[in-house]
N, C-alpha and C positions, 0 to 999 in steps of 0.2 A: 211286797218285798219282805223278806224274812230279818231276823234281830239279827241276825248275824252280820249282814249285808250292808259295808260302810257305803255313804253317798260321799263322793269325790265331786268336790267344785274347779271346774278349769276354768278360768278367765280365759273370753275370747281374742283374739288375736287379729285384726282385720289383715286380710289377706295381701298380701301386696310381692312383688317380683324378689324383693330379699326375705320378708319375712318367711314366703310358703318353699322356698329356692333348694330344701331338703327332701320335699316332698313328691315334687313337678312343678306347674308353673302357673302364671298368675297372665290369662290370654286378655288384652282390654284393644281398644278400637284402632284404628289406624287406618291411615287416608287408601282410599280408591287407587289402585294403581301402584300401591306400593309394595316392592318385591318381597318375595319370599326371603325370611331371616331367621336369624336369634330371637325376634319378639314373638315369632308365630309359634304353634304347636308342636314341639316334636313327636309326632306321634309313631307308635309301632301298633302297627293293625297286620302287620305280617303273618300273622297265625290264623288267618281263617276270611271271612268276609264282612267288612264292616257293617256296622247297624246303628244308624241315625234317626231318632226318635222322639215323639215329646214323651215324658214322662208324668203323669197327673197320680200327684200325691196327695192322701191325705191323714192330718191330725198326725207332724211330724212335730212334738215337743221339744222344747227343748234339754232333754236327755237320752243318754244311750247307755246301754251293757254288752250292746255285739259290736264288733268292727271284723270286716270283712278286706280280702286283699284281692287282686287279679295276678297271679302270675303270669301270663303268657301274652296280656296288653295293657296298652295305657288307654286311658279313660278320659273323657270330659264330658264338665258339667255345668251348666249354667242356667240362670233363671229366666223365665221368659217375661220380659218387662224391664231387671235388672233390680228387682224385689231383693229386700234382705234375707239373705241364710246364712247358714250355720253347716260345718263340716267337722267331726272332729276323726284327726289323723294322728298315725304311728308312722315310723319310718319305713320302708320295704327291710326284712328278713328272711328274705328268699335267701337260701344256702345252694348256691350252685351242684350239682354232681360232683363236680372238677376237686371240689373244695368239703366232701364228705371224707376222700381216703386219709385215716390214722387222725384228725385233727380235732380235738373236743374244744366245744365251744365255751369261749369264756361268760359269753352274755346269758345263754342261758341250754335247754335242752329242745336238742332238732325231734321236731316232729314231723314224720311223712302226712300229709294234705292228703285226702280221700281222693285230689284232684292229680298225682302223683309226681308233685315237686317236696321237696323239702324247706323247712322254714324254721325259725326260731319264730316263738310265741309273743307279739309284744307286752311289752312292760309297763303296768298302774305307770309310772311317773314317766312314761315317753310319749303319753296320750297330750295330745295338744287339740285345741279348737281352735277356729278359724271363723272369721265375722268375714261375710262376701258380700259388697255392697256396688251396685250401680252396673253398667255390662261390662260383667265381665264373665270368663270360664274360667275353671280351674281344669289345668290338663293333669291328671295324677299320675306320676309315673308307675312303671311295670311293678306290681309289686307293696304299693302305698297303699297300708292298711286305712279304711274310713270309713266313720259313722256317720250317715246321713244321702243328702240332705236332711236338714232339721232346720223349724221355721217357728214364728209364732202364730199366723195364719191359720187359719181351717184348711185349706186346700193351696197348695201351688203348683205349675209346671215348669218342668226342667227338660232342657235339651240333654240327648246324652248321647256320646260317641261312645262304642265298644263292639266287641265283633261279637256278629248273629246270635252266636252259643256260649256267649261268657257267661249267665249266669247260669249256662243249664252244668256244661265242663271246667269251669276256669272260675270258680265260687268257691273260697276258704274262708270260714267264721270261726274267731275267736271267742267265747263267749265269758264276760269278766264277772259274770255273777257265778257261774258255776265255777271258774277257776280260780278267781281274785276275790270275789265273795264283794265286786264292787259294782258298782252303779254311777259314771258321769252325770254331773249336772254342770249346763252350762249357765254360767257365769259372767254377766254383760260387763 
């Protein structure tokens, strides 16, 4: 890390149906037989072919300098066992087309994604962390910048919903060390 380079402490935030509720959503268990609702996943997998997977991580610290967004799907993600992790998220800054003609942006400056939507960049103070404890998934909306998984463990697995080629096509990284000159650290 270079002198220039502030380190940013977020206090984490345990996950839960109001607190993550700007983000996406907060999926936990529910009886056998019980209908499809509001507590289950909204998911959009409509762009391509879903891909359901474990994911085996390792030596995921707890700190970040990139956060990454999906335009084109939502996502989930959860521990296998129901182990504690760590998420840290921005709000989705997707700029529609619709919403490009004549209209400058107050938050900040649209930049086109190599992956060919438009987005505002997020923002050092709109970075939040999230404490995810016991089963649960977190479903991120279309859009929801995040860093992570991040754990204190050596190694974890995560299930993870997203379609076939999201991160080959549908992969935008922000990165806060070369633009913000910062570095999160999470904060128990």
């Amino acid at each position: 890390m270079e002198k220039s380079e502030e380190m940013v402490k977020v206090k984490a935030i345990e996950a839960t149906n109001d607190s993550f509720k700007a983000y996406g959503q907060v999926i936990q268990p529910s009886s056998d037989g019980e209908e499809f609702g509001l507590q289950d996943a909204q998911l959009d997998l409509s762009s391509g072919t879903p891909r359901f997977y474990i994911m085996h991580l390792k030596e995921r610290p707890l700190k970040f300098s990139t956060i990454t967004h999906h335009a084109s799907v939502t996502q989930c993600l959860g521990s296998i066992g129901g182990h504690v992790w760590y998420l840290g998220v921005s709000k989705p800054s997707i700029v529609e087309p619709k919403d490009l003609t004549g209209v400058m942006p107050t938050t900040g400056i649209i930049v086109q994604s190599h992956c060919g939507h438009s987005y505002i960049p997020p923002a050092v103070e709109d970075v939040r962390v999230f404490r995810i404890t016991g089963p649960k998934f977190l479903k991120l909306n279309r859009g929801t910048w995040h860093a992570g998984p991040l754990f204190k463990a050596d190694n974890m697995d995560f299930y993870n919903l997203e379609l076939s080629n999201t991160n080959v096509v549908d992969h935008t990284t922000h990165d806060f060390i070369k633009k913000n000159a910062v570095v999160f650290s999470i904060d128990e």
